[in-house]
PDBQT receptor file of N, H, CA, C and O in Angstrom, charges set to zero:
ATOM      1  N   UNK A   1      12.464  34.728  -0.928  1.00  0.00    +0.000 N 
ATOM      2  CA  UNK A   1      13.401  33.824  -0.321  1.00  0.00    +0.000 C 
ATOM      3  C   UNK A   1      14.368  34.623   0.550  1.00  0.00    +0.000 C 
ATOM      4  O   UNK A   1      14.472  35.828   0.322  1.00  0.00    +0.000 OA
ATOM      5  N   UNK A   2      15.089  34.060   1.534  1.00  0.00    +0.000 N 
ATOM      6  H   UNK A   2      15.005  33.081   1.719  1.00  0.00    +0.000 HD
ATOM      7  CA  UNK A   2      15.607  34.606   2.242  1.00  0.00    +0.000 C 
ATOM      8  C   UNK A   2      16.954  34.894   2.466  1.00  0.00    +0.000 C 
ATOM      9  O   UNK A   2      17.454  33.803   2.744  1.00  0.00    +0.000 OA
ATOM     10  N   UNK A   3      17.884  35.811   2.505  1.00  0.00    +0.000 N 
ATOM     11  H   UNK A   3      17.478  36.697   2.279  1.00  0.00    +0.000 HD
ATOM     12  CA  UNK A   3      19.554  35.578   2.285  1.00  0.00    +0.000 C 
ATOM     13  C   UNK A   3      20.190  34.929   3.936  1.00  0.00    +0.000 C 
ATOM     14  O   UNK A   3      19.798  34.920   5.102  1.00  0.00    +0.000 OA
ATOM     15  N   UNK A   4      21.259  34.492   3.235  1.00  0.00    +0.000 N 
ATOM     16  H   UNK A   4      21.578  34.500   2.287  1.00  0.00    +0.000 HD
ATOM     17  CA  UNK A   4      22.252  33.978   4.490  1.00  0.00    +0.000 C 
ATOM     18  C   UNK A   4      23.382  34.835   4.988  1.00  0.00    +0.000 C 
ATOM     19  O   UNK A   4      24.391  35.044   4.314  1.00  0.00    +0.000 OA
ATOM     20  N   UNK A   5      23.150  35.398   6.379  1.00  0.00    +0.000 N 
ATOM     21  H   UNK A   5      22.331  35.228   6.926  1.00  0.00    +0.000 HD
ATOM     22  CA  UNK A   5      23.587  36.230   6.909  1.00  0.00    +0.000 C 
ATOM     23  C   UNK A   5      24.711  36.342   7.355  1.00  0.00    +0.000 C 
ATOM     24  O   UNK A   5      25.523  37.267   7.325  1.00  0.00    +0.000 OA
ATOM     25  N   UNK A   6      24.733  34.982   7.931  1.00  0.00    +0.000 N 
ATOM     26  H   UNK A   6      24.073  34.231   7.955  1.00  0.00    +0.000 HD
ATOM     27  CA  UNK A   6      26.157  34.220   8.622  1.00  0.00    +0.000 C 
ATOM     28  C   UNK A   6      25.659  32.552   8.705  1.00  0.00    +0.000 C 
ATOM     29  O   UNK A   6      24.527  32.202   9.039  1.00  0.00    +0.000 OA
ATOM     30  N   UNK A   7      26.395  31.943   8.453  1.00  0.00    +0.000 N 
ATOM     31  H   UNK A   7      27.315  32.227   8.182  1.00  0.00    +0.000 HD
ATOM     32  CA  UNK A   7      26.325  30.381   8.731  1.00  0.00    +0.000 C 
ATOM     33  C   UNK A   7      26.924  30.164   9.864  1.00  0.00    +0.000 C 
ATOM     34  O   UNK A   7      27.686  31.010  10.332  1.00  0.00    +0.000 OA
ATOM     35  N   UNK A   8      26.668  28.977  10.491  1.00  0.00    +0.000 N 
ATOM     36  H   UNK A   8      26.049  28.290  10.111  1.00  0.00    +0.000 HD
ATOM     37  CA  UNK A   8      26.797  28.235  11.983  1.00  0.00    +0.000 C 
ATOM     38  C   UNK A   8      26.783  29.347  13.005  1.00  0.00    +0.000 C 
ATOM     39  O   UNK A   8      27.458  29.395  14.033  1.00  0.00    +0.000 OA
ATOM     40  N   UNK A   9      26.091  30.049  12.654  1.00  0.00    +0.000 N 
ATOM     41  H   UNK A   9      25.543  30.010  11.818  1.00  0.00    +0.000 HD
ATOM     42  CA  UNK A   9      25.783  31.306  14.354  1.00  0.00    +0.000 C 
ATOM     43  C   UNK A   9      25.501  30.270  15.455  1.00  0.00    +0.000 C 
ATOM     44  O   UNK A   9      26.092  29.998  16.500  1.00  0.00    +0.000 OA
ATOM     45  N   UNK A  10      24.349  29.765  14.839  1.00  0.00    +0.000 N 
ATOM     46  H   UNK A  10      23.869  29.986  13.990  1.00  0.00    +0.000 HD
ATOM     47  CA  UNK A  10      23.189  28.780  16.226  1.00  0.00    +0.000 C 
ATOM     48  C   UNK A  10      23.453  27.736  15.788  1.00  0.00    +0.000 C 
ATOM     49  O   UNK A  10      24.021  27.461  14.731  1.00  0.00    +0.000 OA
ATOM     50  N   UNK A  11      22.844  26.740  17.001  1.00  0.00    +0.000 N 
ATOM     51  H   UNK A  11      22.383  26.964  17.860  1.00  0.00    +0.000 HD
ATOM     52  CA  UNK A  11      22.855  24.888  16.495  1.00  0.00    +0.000 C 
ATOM     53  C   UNK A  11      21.568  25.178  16.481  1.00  0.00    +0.000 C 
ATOM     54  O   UNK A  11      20.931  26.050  17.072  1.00  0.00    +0.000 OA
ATOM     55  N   UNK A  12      21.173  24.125  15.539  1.00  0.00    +0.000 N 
ATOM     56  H   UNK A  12      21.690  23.417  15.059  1.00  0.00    +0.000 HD
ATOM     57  CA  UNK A  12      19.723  23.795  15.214  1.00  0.00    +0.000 C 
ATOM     58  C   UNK A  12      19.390  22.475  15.410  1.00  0.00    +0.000 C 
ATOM     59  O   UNK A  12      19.864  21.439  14.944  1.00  0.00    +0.000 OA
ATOM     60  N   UNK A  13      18.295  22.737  16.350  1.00  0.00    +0.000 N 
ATOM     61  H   UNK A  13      17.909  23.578  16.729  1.00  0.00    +0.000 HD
ATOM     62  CA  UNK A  13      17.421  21.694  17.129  1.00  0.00    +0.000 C 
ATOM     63  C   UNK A  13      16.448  21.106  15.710  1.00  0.00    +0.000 C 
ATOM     64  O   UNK A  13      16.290  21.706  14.646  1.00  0.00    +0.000 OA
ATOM     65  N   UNK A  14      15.853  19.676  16.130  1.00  0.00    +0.000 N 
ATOM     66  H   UNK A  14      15.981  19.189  16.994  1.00  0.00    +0.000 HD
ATOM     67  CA  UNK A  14      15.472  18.888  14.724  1.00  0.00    +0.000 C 
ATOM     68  C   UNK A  14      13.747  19.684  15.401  1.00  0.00    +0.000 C 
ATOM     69  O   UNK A  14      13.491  19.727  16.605  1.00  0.00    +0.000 OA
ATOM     70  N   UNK A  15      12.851  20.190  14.368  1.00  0.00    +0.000 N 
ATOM     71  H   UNK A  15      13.059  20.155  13.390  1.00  0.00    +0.000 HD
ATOM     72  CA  UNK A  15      11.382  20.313  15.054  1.00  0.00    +0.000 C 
ATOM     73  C   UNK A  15      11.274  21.629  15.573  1.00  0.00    +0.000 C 
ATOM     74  O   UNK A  15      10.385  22.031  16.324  1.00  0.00    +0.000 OA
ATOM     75  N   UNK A  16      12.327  22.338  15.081  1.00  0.00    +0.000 N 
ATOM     76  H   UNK A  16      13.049  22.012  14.470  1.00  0.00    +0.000 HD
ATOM     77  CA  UNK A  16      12.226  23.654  15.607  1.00  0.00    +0.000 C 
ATOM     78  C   UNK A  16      12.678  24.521  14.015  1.00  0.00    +0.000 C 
ATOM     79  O   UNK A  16      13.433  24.097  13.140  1.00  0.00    +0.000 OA
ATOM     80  N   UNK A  17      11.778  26.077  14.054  1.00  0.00    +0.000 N 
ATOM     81  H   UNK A  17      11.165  26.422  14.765  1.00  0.00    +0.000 HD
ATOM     82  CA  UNK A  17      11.666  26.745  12.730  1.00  0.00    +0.000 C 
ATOM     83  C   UNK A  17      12.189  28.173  13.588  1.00  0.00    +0.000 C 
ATOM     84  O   UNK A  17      11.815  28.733  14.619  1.00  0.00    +0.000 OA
ATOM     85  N   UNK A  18      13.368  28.449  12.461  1.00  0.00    +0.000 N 
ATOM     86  H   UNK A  18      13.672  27.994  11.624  1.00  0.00    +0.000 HD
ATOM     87  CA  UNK A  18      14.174  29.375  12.628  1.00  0.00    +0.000 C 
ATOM     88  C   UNK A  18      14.378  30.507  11.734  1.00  0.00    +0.000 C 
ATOM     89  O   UNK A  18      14.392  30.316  10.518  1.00  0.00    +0.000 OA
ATOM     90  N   UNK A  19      14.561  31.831  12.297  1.00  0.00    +0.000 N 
ATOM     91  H   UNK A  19      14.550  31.986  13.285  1.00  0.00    +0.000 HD
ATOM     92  CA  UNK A  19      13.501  33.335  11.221  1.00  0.00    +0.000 C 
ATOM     93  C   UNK A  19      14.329  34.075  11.809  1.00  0.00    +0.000 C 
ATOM     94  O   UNK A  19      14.922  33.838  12.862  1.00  0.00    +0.000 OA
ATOM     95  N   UNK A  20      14.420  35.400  10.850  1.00  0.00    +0.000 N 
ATOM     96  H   UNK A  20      13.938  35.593   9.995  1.00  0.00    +0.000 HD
ATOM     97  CA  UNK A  20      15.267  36.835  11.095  1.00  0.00    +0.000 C 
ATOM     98  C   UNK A  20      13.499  37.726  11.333  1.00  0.00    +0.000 C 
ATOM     99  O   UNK A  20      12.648  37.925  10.466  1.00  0.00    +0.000 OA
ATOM    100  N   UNK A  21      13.471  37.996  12.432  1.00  0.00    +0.000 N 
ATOM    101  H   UNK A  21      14.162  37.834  13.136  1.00  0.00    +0.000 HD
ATOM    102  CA  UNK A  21      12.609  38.896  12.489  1.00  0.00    +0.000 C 
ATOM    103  C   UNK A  21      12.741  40.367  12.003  1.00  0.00    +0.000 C 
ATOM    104  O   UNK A  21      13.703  40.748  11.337  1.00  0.00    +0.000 OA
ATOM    105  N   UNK A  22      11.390  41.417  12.497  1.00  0.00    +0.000 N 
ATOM    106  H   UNK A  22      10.608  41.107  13.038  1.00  0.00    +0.000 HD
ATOM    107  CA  UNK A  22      11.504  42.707  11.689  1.00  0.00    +0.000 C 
ATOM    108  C   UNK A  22      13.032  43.895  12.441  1.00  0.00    +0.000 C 
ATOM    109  O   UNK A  22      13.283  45.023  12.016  1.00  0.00    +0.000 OA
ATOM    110  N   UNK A  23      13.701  43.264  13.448  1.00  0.00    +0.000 N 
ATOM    111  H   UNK A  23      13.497  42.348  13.794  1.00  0.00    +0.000 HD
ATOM    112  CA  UNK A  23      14.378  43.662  14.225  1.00  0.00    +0.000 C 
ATOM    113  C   UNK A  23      16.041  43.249  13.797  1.00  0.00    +0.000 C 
ATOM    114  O   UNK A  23      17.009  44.009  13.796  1.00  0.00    +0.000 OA
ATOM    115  N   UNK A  24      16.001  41.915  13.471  1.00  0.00    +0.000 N 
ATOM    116  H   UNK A  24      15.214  41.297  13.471  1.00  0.00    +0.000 HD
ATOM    117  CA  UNK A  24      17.108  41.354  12.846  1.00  0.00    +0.000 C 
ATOM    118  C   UNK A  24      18.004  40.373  13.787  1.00  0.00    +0.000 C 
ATOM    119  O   UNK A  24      19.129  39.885  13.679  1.00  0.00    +0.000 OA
ATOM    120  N   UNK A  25      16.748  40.304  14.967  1.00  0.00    +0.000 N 
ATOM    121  H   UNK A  25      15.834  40.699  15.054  1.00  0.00    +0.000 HD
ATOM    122  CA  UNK A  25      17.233  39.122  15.344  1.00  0.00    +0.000 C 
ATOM    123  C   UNK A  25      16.888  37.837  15.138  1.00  0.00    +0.000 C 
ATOM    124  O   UNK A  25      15.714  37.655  14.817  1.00  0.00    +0.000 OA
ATOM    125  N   UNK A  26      17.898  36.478  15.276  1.00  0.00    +0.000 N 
ATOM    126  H   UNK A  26      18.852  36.625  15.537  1.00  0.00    +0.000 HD
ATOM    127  CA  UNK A  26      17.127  35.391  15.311  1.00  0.00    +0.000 C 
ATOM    128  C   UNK A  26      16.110  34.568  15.850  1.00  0.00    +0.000 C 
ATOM    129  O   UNK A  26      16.114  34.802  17.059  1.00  0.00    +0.000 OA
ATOM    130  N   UNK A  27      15.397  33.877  15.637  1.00  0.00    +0.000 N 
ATOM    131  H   UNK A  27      15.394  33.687  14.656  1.00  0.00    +0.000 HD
ATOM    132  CA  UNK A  27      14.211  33.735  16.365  1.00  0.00    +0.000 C 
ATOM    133  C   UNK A  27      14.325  32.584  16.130  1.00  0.00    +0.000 C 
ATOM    134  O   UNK A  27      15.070  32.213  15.224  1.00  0.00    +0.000 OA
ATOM    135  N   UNK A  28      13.326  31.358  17.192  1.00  0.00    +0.000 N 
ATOM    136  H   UNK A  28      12.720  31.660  17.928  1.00  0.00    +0.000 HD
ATOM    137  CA  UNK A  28      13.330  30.020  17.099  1.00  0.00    +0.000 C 
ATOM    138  C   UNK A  28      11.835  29.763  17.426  1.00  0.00    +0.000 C 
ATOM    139  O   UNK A  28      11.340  29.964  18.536  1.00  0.00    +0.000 OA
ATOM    140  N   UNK A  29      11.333  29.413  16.608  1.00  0.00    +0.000 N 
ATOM    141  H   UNK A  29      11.735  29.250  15.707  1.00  0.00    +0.000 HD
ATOM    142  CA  UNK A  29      10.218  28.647  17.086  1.00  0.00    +0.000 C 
ATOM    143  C   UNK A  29      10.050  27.267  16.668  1.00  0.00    +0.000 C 
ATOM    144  O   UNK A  29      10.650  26.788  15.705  1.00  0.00    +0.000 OA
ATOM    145  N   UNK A  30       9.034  26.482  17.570  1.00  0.00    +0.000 N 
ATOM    146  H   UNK A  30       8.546  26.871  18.352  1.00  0.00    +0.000 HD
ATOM    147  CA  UNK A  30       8.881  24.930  17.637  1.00  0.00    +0.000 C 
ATOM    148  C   UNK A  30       7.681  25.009  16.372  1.00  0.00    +0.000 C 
ATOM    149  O   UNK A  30       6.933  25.981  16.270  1.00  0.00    +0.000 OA
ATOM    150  N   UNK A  31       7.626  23.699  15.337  1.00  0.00    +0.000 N 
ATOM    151  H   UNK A  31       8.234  22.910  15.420  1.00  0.00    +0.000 HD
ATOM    152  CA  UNK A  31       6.856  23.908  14.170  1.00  0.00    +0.000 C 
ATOM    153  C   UNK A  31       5.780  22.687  14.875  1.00  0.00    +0.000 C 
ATOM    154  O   UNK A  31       5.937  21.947  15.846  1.00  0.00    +0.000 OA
ATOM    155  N   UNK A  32       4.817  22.832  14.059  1.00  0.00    +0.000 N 
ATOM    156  H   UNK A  32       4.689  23.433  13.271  1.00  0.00    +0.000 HD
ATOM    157  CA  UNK A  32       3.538  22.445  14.704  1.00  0.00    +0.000 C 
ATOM    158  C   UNK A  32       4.064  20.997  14.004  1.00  0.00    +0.000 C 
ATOM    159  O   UNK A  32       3.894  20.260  14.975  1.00  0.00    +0.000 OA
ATOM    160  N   UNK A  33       4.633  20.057  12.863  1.00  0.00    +0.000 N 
ATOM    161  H   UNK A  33       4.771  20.656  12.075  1.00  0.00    +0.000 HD
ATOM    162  CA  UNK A  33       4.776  19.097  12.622  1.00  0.00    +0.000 C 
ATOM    163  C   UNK A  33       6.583  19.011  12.682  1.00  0.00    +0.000 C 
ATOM    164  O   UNK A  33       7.186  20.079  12.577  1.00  0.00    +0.000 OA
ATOM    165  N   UNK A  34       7.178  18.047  12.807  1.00  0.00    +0.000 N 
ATOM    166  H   UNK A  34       6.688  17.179  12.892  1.00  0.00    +0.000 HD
ATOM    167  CA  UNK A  34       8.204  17.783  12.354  1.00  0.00    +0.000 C 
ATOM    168  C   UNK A  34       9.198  17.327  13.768  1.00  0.00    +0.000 C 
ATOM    169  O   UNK A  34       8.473  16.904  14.669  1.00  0.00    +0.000 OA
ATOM    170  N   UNK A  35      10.585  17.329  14.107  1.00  0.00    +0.000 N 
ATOM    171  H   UNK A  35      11.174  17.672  13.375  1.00  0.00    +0.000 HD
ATOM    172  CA  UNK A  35      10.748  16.325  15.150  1.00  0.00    +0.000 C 
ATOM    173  C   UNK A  35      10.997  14.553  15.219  1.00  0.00    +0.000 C 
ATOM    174  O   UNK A  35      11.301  13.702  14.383  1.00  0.00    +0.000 OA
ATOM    175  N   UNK A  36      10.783  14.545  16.241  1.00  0.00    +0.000 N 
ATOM    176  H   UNK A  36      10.536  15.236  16.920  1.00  0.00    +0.000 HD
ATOM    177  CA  UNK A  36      10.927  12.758  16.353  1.00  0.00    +0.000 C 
ATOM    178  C   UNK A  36       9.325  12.376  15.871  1.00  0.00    +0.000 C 
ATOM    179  O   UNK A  36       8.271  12.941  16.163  1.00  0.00    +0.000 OA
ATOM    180  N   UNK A  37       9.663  10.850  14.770  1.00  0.00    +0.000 N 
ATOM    181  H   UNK A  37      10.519  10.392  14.533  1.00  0.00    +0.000 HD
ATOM    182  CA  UNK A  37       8.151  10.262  14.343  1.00  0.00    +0.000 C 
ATOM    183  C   UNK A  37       7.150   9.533  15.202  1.00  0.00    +0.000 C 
ATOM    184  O   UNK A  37       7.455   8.449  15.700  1.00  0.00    +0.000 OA
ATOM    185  N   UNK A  38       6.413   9.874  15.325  1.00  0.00    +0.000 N 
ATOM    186  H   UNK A  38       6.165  10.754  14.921  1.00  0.00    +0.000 HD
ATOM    187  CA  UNK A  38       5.326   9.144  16.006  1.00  0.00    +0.000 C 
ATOM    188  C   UNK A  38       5.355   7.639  15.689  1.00  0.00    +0.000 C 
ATOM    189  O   UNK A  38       5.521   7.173  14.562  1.00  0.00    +0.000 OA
ATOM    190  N   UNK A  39       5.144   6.820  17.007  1.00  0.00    +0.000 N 
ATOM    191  H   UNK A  39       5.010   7.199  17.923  1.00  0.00    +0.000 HD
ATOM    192  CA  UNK A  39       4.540   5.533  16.348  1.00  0.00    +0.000 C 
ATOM    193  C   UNK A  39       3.275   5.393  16.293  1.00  0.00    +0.000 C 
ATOM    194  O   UNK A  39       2.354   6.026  16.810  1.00  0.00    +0.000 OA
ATOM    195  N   UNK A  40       3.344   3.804  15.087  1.00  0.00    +0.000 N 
ATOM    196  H   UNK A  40       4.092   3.290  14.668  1.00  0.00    +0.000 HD
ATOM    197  CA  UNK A  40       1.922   3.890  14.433  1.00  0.00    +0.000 C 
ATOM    198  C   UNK A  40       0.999   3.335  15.595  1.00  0.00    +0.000 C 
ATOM    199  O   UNK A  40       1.388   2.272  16.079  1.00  0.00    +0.000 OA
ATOM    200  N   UNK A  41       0.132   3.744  15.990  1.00  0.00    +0.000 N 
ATOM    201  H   UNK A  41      -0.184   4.608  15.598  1.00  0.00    +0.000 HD
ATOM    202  CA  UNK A  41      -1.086   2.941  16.784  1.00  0.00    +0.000 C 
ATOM    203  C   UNK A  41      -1.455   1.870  15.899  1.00  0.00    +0.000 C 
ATOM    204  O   UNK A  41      -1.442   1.995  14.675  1.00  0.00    +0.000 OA
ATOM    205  N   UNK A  42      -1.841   0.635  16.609  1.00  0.00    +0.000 N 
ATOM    206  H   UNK A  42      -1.852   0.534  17.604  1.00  0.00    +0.000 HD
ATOM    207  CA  UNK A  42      -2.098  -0.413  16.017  1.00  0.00    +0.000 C 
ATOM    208  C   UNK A  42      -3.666  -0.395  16.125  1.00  0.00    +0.000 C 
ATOM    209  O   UNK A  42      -4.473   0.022  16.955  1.00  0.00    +0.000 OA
ATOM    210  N   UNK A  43      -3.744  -1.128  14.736  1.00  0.00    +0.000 N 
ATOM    211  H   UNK A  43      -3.089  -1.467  14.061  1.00  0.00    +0.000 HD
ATOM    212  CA  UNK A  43      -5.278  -0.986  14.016  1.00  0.00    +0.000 C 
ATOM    213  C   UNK A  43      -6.034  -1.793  14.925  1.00  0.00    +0.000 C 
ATOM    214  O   UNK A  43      -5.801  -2.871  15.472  1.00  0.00    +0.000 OA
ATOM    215  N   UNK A  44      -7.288  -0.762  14.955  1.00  0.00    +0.000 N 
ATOM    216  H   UNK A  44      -7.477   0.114  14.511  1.00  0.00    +0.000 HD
ATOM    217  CA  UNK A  44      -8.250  -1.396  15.757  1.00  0.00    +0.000 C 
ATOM    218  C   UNK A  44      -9.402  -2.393  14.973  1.00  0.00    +0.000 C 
ATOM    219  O   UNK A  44      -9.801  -2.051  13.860  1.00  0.00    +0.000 OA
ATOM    220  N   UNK A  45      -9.758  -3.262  15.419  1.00  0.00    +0.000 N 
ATOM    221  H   UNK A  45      -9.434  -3.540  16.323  1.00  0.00    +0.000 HD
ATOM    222  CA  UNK A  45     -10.536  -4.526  14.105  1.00  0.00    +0.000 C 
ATOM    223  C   UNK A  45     -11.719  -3.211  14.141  1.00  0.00    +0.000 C 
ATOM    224  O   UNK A  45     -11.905  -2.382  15.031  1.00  0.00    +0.000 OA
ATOM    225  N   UNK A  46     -12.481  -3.395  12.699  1.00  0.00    +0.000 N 
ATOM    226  H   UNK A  46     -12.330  -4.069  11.976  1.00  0.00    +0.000 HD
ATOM    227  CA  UNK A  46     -13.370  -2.996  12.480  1.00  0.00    +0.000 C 
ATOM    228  C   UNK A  46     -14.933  -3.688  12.465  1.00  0.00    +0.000 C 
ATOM    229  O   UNK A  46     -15.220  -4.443  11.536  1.00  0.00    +0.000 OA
ATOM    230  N   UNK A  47     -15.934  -3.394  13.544  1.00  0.00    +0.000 N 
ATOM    231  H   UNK A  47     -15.702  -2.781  14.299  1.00  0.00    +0.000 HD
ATOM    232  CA  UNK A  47     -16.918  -4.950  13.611  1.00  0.00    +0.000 C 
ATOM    233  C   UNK A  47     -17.652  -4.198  12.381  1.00  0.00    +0.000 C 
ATOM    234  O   UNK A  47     -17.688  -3.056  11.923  1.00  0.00    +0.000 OA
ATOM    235  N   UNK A  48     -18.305  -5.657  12.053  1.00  0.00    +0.000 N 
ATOM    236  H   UNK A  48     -18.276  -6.585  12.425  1.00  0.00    +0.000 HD
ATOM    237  CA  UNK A  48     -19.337  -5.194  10.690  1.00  0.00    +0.000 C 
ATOM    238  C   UNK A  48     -20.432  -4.829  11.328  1.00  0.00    +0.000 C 
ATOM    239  O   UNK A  48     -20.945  -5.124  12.408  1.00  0.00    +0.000 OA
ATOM    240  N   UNK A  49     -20.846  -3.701   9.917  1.00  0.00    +0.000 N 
ATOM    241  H   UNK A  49     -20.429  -3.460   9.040  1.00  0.00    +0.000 HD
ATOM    242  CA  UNK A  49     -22.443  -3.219  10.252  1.00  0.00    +0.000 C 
ATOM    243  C   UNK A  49     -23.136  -4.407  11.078  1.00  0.00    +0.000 C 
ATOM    244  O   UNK A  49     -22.747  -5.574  11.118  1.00  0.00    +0.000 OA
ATOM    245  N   UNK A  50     -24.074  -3.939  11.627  1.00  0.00    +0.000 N 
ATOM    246  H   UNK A  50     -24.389  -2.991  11.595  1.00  0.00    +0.000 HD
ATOM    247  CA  UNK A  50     -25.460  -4.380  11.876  1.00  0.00    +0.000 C 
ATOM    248  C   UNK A  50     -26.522  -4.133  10.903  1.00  0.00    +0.000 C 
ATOM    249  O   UNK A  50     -27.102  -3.048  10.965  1.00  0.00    +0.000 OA
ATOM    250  N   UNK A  51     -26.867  -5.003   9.992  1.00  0.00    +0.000 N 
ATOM    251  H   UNK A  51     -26.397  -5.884   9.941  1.00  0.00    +0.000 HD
ATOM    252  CA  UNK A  51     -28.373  -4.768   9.186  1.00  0.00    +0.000 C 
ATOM    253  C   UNK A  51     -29.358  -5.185   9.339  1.00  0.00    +0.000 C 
ATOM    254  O   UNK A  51     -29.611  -6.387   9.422  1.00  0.00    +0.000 OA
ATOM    255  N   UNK A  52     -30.413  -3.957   9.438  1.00  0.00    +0.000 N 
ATOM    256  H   UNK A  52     -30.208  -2.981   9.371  1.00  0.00    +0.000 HD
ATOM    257  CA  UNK A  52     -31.688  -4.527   9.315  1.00  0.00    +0.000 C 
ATOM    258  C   UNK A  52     -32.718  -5.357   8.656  1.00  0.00    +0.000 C 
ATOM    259  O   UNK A  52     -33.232  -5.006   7.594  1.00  0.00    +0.000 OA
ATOM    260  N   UNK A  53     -33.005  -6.375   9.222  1.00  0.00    +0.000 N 
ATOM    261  H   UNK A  53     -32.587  -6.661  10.085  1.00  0.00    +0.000 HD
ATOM    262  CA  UNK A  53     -33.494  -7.892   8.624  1.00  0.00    +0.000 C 
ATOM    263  C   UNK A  53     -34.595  -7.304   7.361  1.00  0.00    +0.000 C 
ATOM    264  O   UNK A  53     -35.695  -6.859   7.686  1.00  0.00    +0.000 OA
ATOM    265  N   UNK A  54     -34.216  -7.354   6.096  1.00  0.00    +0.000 N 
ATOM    266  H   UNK A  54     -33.322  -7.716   5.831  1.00  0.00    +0.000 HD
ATOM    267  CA  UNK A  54     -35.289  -6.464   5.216  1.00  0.00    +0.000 C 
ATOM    268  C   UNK A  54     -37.280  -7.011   5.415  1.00  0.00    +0.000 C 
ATOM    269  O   UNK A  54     -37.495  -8.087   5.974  1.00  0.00    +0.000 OA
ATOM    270  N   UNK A  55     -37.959  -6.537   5.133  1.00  0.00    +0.000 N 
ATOM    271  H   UNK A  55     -37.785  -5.664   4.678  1.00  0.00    +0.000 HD
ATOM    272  CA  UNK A  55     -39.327  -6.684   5.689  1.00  0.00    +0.000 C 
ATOM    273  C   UNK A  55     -39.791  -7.110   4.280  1.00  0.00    +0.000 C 
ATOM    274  O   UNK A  55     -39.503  -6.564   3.216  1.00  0.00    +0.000 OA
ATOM    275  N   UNK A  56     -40.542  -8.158   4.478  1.00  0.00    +0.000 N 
ATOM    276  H   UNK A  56     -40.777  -8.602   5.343  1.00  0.00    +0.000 HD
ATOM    277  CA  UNK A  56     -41.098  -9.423   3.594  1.00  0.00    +0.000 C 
ATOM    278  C   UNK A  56     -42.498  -8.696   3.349  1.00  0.00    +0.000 C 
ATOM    279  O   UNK A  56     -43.205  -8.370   4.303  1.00  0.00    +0.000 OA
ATOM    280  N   UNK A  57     -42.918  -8.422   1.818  1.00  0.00    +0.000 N 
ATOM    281  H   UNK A  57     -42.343  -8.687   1.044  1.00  0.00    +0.000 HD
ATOM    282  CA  UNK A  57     -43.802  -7.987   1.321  1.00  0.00    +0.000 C 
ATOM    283  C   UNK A  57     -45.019  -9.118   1.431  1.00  0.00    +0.000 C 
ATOM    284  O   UNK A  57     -44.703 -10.287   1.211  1.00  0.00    +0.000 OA
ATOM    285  N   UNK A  58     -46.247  -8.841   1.727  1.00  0.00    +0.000 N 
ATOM    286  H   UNK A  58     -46.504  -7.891   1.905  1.00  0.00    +0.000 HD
ATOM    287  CA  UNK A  58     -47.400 -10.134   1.641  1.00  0.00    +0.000 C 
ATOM    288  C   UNK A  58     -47.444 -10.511   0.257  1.00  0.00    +0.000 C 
ATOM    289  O   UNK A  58     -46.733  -9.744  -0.393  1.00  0.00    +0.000 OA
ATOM    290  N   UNK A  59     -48.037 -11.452  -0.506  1.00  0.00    +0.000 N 
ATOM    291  H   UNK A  59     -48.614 -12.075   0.022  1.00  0.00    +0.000 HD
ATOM    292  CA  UNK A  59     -47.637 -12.125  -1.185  1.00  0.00    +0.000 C 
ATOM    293  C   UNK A  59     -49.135 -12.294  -1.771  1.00  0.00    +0.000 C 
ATOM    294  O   UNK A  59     -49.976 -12.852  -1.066  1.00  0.00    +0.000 OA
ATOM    295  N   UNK A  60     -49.446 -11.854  -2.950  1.00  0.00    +0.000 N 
ATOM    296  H   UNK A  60     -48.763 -11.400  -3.523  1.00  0.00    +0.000 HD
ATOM    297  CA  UNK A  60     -50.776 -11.737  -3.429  1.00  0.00    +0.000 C 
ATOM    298  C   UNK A  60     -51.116 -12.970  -4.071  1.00  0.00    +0.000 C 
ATOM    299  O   UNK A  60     -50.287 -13.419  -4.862  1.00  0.00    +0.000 OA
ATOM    300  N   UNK A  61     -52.393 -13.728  -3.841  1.00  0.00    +0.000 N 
ATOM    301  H   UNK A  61     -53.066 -13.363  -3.199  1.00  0.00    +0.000 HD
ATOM    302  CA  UNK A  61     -52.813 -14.719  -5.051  1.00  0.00    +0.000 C 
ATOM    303  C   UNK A  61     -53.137 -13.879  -6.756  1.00  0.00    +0.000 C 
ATOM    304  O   UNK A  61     -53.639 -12.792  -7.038  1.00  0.00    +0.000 OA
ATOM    305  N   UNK A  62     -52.762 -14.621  -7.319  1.00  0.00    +0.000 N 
ATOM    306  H   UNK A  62     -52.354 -15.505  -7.090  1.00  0.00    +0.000 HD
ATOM    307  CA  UNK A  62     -53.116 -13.931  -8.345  1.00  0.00    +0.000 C 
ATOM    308  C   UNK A  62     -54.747 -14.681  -9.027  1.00  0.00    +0.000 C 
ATOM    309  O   UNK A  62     -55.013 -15.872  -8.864  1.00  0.00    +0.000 OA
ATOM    310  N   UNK A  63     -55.475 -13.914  -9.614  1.00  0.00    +0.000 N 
ATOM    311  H   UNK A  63     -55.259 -12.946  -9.746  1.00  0.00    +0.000 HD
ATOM    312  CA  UNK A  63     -56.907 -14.069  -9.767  1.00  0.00    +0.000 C 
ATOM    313  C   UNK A  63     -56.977 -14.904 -10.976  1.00  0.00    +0.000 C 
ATOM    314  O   UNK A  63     -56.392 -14.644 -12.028  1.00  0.00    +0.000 OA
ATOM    315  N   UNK A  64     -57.834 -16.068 -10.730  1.00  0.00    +0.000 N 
ATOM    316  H   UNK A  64     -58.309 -16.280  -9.876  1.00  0.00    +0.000 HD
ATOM    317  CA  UNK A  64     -58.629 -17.152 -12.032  1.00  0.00    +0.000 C 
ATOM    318  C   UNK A  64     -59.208 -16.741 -12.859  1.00  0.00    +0.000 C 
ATOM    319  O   UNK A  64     -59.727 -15.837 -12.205  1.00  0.00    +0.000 OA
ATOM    320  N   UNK A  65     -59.754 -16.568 -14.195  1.00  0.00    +0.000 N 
ATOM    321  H   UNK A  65     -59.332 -17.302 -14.726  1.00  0.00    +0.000 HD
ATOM    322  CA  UNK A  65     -60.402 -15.919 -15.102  1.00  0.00    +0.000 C 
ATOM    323  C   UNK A  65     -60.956 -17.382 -15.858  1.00  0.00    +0.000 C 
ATOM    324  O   UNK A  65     -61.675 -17.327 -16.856  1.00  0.00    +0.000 OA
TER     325      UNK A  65
């Protein structure tokens, strides 16, 4: 974990990740998630399968004895 060096040096931007590098300066980088939320895309209908009409077996007489 990391110690606190000085408080309120920098303002901190929302979506951005902030580090003491091997030098000891501060560093800012943008984080791959986080920031303002996305809106939701609206659901697209889902069409139903297509199935294949099942195939009708011939149909045997059965034998007189």
């Amino acid at each position: 974990m990391g110690r606190i060096i000085k408080k309120r040096v920098i303002t901190r931007r929302p979506g951005h990740l902030y580090y003491i590098d091997g030098k000891g300066n501060v560093c800012e980088a943008k984080m791959a998630r986080g920031g303002k939320k996305k809106k939701k895309k609206a659901a697209k209908k889902k069409q139903p399968a297509k199935r294949k009409p099942a195939k009708k077996k011939p149909v045997r007489k059965k034998k007189r004895r």
